[in-house]
C-alpha positions as a LaTeX table, in Angstrom:
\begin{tabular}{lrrr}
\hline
Residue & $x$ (\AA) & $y$ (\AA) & $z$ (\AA) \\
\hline
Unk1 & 2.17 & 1.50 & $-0.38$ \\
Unk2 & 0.74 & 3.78 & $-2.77$ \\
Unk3 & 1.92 & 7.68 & $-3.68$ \\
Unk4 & $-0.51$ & 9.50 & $-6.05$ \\
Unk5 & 0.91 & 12.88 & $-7.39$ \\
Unk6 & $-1.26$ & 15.28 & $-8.83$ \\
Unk7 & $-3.68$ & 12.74 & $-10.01$ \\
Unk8 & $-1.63$ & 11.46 & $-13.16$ \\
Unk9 & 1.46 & 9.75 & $-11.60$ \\
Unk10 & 0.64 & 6.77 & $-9.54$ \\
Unk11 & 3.51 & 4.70 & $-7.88$ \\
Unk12 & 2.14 & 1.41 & $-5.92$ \\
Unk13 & 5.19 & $-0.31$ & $-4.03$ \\
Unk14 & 4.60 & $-3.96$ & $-3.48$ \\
Unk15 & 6.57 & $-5.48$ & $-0.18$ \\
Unk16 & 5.03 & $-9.41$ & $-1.44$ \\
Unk17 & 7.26 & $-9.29$ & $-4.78$ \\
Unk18 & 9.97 & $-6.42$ & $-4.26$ \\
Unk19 & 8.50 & $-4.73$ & $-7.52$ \\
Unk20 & 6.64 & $-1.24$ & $-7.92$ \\
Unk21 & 4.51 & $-0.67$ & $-10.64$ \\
Unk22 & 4.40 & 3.29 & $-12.04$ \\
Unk23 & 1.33 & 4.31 & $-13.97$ \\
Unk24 & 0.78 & 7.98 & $-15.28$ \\
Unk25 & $-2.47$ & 8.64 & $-16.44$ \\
Unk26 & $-4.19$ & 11.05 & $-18.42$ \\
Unk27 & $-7.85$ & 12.64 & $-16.63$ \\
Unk28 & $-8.96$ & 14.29 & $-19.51$ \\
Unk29 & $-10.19$ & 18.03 & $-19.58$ \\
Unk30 & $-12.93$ & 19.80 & $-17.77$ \\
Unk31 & $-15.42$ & 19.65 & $-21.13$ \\
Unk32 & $-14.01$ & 16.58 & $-21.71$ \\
Unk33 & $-14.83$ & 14.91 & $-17.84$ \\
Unk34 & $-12.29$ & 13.39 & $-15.67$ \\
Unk35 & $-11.86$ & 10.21 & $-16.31$ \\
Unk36 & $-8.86$ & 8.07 & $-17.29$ \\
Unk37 & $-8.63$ & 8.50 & $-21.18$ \\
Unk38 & $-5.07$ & 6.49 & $-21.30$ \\
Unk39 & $-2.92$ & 4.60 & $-19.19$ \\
Unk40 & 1.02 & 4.35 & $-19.29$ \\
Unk41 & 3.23 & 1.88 & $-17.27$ \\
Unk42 & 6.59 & 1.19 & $-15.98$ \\
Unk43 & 8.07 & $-1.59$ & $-13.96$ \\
Unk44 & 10.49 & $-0.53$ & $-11.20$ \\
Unk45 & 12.86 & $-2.28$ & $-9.30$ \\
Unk46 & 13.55 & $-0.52$ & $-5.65$ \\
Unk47 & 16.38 & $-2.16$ & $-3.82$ \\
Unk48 & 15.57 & $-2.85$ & 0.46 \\
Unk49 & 17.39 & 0.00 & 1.48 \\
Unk50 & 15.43 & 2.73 & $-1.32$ \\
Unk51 & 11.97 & 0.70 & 0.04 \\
Unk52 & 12.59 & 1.48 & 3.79 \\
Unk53 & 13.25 & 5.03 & 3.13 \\
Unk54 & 10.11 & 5.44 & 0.72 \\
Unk55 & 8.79 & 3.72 & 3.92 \\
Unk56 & 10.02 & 5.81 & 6.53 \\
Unk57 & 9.17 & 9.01 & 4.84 \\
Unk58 & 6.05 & 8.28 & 4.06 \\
Unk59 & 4.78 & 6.70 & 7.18 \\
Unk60 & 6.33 & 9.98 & 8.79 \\
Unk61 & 4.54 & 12.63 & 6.23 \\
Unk62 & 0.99 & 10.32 & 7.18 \\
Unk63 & 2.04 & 10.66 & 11.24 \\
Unk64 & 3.47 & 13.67 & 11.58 \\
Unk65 & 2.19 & 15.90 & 9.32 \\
Unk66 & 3.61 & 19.01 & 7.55 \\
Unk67 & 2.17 & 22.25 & 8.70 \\
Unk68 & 2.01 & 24.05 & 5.30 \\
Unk69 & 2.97 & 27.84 & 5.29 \\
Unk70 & 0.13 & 28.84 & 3.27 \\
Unk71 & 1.68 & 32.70 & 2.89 \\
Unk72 & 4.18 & 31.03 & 0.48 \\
Unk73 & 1.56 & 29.05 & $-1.20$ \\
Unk74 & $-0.77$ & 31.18 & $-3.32$ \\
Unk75 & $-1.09$ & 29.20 & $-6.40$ \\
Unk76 & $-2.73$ & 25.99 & $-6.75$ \\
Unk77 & $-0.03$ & 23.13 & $-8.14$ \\
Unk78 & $-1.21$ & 20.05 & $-7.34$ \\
Unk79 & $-1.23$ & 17.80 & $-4.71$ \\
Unk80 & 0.31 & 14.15 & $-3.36$ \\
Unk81 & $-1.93$ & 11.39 & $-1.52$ \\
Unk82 & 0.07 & 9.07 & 0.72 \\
Unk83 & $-1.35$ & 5.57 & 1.64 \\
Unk84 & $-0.37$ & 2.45 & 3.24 \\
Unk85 & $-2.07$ & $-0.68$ & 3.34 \\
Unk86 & $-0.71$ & $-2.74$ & 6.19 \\
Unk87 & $-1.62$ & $-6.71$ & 5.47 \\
Unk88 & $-4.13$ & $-7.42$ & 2.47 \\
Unk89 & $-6.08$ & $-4.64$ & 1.26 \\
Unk90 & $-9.45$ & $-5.01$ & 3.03 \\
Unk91 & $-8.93$ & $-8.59$ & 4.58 \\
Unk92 & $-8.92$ & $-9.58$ & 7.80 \\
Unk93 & $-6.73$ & $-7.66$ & 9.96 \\
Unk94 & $-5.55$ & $-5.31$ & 7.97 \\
Unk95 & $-5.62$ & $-1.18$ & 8.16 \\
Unk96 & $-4.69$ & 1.41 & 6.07 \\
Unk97 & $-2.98$ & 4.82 & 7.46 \\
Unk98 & $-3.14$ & 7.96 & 4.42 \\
Unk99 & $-2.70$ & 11.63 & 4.26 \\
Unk100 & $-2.83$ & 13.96 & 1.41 \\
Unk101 & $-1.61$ & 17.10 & 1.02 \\
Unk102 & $-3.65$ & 19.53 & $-1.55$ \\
Unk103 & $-3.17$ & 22.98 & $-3.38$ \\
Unk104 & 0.53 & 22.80 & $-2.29$ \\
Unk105 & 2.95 & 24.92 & $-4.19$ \\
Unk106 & 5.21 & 22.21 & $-5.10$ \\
Unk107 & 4.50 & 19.18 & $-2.35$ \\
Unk108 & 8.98 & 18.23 & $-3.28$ \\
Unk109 & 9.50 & 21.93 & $-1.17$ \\
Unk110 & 7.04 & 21.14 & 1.83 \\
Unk111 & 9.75 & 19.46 & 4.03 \\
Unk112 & 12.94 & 17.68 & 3.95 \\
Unk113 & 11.03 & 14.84 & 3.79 \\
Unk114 & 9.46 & 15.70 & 0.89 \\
Unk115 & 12.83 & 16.67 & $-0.68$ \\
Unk116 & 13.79 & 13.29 & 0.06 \\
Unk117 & 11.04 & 11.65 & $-1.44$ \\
Unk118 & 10.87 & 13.26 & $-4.26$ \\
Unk119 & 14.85 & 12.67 & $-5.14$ \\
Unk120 & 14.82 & 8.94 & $-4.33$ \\
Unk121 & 11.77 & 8.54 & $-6.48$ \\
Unk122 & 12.73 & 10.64 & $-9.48$ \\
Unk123 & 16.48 & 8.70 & $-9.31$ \\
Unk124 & 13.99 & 5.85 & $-10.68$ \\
Unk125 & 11.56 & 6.96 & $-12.34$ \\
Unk126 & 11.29 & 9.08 & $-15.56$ \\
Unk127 & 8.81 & 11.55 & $-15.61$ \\
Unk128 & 6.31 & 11.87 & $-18.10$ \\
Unk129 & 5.09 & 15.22 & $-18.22$ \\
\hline
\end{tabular}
């Protein structure tokens, strides 16, 4: 399972090894191009129960999703990109189910859901912004 927020914070939750693997990265400017000029990463540890919630919520943001008030939502923010790859990642058999949700005012205030997410993951995870 992968969550990309705003195209610098990328968390990739691995069911093989129980471990997730947090990179923020830094796109560069618009005269600069956007590519990935450094990379930062963290370990983290998510215990079963933290991992089937990230799970739950995720699979339901990609199923069901959230219809955005965009009357709220005038600014541009960022965005979050949901994704899970169910059995290896392009092998036999296997599928991938993703949604993304762009230009959202802040995607933590889109749901409960969201709310949710966003305070299990930050309980983790320092931000570096």
């Amino acid at each position: 399972m992968t969550i990309t927020l705003d195209d610098h914070e990328v968390i990739s939750i691995n069911n093989q090894n129980d471990s997730s693997l947090v990179k923020w990265y830094n796109n560069g400017g618009f005269f600069t191009g956007w590519h990935k000029l450094k990379m930062d990463s963290l370990k983290v540890f998510f215990n079963n129960d933290e991992r089937d919630t990230i799970f739950k919520l995720t699979k339901h943001l990609i199923s069901e999703p959230v219809n955005k008030n965009y009357g709220s939502c005038t600014d541009y923010l960022g965005d979050i990109k949901l994704i899970i790859d169910y059995g290896n990642y392009k092998g036999p058999g296997s599928y991938r189910q993703s949604a993304e949700y762009s230009g959202v005012c802040e995607w933590e205030s889109l749901s409960k859901e969201t709310e949710i997410l966003s305070s299990l993951l930050k309980r983790r995870i320092i931000w570096k912004k």
